[in-house]
N, C-alpha and C positions, 0 to 999 in steps of 0.2 A: 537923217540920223541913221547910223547902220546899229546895227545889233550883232556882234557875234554871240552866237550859240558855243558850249562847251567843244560839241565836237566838231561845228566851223574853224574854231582858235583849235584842238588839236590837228584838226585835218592842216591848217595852217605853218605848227609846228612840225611836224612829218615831211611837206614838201620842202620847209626850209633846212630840216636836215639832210635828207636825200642832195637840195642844192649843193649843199657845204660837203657830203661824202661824193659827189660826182663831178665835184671843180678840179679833179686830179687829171692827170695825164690823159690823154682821149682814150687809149688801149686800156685805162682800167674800169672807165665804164660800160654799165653791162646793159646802155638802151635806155628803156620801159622802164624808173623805179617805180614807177604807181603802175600796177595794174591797171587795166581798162581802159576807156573811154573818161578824160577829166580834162577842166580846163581852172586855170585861177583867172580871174574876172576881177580888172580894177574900173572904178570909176572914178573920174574926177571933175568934180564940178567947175566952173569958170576955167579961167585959165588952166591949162596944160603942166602947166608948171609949178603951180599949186599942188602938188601932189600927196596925200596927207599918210600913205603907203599902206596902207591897210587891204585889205582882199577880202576874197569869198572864193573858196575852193570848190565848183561842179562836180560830184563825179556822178556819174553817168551805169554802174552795174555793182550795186541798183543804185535810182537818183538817189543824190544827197546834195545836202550844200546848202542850200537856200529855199525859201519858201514856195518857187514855185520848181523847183526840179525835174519832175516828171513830166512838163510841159517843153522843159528847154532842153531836155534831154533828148523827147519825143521830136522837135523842129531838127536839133542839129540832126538826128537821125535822117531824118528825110530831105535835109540840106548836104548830107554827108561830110557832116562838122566843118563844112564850110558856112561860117555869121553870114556870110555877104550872101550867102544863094538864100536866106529865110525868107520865103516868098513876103512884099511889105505889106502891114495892113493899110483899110482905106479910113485914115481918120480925120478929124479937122484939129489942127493945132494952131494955137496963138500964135500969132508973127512976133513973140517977145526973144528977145535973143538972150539966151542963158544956157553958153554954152559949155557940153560935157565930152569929153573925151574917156573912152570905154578902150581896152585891155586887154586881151582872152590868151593866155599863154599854156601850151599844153599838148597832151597828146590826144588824136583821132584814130583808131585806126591801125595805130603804128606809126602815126608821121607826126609829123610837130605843126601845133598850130602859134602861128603869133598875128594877132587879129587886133590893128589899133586905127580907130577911127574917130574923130571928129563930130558931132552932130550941135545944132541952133538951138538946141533945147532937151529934156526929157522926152518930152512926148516924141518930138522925132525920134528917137533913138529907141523907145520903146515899139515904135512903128515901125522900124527897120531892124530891128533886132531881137522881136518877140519876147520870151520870157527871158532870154538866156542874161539879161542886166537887169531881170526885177530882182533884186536883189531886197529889195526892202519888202516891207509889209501891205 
C-alpha cells in the first residue's frame, strides 16, 4: 500500500507541471526545473504493465520524499546517482517469484537519470537497490 504525504502529492504536482511547461520547443527550455539532486521513483508490482501510475518524488538537498531519504540520498551520493553502482547487500530471499519493476527518472548532477529495471521479488530489489525504492513504511 503506498501512502502519499501532503507534500509527496505537492512535490508530485510541481514536477508534473514543470513536465507540461517544458514539453515546448527544446530552445525554450531552460535545463534544471527542480533544483538539485531529485529523482521520481515508480514501482510496479507483477507485471510491468500493470502500471497503477502513481510515484514518490526523492529530493536529495535536503532529503525528502520518502521515509527513508536520508539513506538513499546518502547511497546514490556515493554511487554518484548511479541505482546500478549501490554496492548489493548480502541477504537471503525466498525463491518466490513476485516480480517488481522499479523506475527512477531525474536529474543527478546535472544530467538526467532514467534507471528501469526488473527484479524476482521485493527483497531482491531492496538488495540491489538500497533504500532509494523503500518507499513504504
Amino acid at each position: 500500500m503506498t501512502y502519499i504525504t501532503r507534500a509527496a502529492a505537492a512535490a508530485g504536482a510541481l514536477l508534473t507541471a514543470v513536465g507540461l511547461l517544458t514539453a515546448g520547443p527544446a530552445q525554450a527550455t531552460s535545463g534544471a526545473a527542480i533544483p538539485g539532486n531529485w529523482l521520481y521513483l515508480t514501482i510496479d508490482r507483477g507485471d510491468a504493465r500493470s502500471s497503477d501510475g502513481s510515484g514518490t518524488l526523492l529530493l536529495c538537498n535536503p532529503p525528502a520524499g520518502h521515509r527513508h531519504a536520508t539513506e538513499a540520498c546518502s547511497e546514490l551520493t556515493s554511487a554518484g546517482g548511479d541505482i546500478g553502482r549501490i554496492p548489493a547487500e548480502k541477504v537471503f530471499c525466498t525463491m518466490i517469484y513476485a516480480p517488481v519493476t522499479v523506475h527512477a527518472r531525474g536529474r543527478w548532477n546535472g544530467r538526467s537519470v532514467d534507471f528501469k529495471e526488473t527484479y524476482t521479488s521485493a527483497c531482491v530489489m531492496k538488495a540491489r537497490t538500497g533504500h532509494v525504492f523503500a518507499v513504504d513504511g
